[in-house]
N, C-alpha and C positions, 0 to 999 in steps of 0.2 A: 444674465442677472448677476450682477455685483455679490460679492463672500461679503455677509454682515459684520461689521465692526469689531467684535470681539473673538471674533475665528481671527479675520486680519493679526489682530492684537496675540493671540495666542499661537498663533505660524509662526510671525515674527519672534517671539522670544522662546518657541521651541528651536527654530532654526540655531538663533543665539546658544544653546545648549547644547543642540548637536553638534557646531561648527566647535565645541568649544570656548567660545567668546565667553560663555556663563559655565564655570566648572562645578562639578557638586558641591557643595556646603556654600557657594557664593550665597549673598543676600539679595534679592534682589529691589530697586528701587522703591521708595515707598509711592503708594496709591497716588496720593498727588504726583507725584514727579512722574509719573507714569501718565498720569492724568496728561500734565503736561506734553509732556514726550509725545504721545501720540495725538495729543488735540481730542482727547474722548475725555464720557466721560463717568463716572464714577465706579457706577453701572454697566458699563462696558468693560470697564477692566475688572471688576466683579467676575463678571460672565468668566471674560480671558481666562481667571485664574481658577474659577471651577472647573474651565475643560484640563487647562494643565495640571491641575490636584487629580481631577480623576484619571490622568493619565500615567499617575506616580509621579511628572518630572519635578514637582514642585511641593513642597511643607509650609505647612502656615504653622507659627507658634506663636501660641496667644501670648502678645505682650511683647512680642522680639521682632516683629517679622514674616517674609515668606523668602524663603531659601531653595534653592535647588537640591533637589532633593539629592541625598547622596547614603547608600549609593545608588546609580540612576537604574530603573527598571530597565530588566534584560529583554530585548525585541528579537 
């Protein structure tokens, strides 16, 4: 059985974070362009960024964005 859409979405841009590709305090893309980016949609990258919220890597700020979180929780 296939990983559902928004895990995919959420791997992918923890990878990006881990590898460094996405450093703390980066911004990252807004909803549509994500939308885009991965061909999902709204609702999926919704999902995405509640598992990475809950995981600390990521901050929403009402009005600015959603940022990596910095500094990133220690594993």
């Amino acid at each position: 059985m296939s990983e559902p859409a928004y895990l995919q979405v959420a791997r992918d841009i923890r990878e990006q974070i881990s590898s460094g590709k996405l450093k703390p305090g980066d911004k990252l893309p807004s909803f549509s362009a994500l939308c885009e980016h991965y061909g999902a949609s709204s609702t999926v990258i919704r999902s995405a960024m509640l598992v990475l919220k809950a995981e600390q890597l990521i901050d929403g700020r009402q009005g600015k964005g959603v940022y990596v979180a910095d500094p990133l929780p220690k594993h």
